[in-house]
C-alpha positions in Angstrom: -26.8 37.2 41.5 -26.9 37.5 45.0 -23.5 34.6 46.5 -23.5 36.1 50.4 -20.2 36.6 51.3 -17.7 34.9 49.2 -14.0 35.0 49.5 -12.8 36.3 46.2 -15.4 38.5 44.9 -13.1 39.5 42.1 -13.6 36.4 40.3 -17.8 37.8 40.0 -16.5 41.1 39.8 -15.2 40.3 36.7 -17.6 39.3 34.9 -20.3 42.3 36.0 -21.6 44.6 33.7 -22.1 47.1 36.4 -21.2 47.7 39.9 -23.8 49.1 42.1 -22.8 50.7 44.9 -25.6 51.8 47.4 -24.0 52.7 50.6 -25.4 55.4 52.5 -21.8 56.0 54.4 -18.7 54.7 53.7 -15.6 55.9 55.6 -13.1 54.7 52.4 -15.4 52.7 50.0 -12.5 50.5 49.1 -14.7 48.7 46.9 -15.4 51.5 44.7 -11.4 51.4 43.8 -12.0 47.9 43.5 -14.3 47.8 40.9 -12.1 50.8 39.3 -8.8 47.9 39.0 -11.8 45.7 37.3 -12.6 48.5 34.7 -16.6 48.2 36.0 -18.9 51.3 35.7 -20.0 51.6 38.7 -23.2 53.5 40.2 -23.2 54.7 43.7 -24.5 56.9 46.2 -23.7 60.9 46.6 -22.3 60.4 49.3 -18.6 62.1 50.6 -16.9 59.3 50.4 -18.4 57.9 47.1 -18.2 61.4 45.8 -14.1 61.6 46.9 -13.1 58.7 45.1 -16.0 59.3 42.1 -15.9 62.9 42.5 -15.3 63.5 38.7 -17.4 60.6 37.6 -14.8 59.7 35.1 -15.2 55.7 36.9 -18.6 55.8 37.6 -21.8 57.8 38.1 -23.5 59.0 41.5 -26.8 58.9 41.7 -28.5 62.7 43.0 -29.7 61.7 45.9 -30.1 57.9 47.7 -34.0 57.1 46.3 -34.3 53.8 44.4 -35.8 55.8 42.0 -32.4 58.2 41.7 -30.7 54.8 41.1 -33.2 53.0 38.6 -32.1 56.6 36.6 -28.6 56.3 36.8 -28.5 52.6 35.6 -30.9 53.0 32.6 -28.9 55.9 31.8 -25.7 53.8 32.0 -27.1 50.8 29.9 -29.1 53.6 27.0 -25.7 55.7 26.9 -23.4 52.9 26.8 -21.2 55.1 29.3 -17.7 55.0 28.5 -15.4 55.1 31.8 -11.9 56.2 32.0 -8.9 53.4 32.3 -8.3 53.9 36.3 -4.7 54.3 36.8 -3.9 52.9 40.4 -0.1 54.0 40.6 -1.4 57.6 39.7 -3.7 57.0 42.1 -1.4 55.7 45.0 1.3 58.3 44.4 -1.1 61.3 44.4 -2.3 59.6 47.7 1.1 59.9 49.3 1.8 63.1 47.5 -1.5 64.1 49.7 0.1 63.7 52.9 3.7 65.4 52.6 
């Protein structure tokens, strides 16, 4: 479904199986932790700032490198496996953020 921009993407958010992520640079990819609060798997880019917030791909999976190919991998893997992700905890989150900065 491609909308252009819209003002609440939450609302399709929601209701997405997957969130696809193909960014090749991202200074804070706040919609990663977006789709994180919406319990989406997502699929992005190895990239450093994908990779710092999906580092531990226990939200989503990073593709090896930025081919369409690396990404047509990582989403059939994603719907074959089923992938489980982990229930993201945004006050853990925010107060390890602070907790960064003391």
């Amino acid at each position: 479904m491609f909308t252009g921009q819209v003002d609440n993407p939450a609302d399709y958010l929601v209701v997405a199986d997957v969130f696809v992520h193909p960014s090749l640079y991202e200074g804070q990819p706040m919609v990663l932790l977006e789709a994180m609060m919406q319990h989406r798997l997502i699929v992005a880019t190895n990239i450093a700032a994908n990779v710092g917030v999906l580092g531990n791909q226990a939200y989503g999976l990073l593709t090896q490198d930025v081919t369409t190919d690396a990404f047509v991998s990582q989403m059939l893997f994603a719907i074959e496996q089923q992938t489980e992700i982990a229930e993201f905890d945004i006050k853990h989150y925010q107060n390890d953020a602070r907790l960064a900065y003391l």
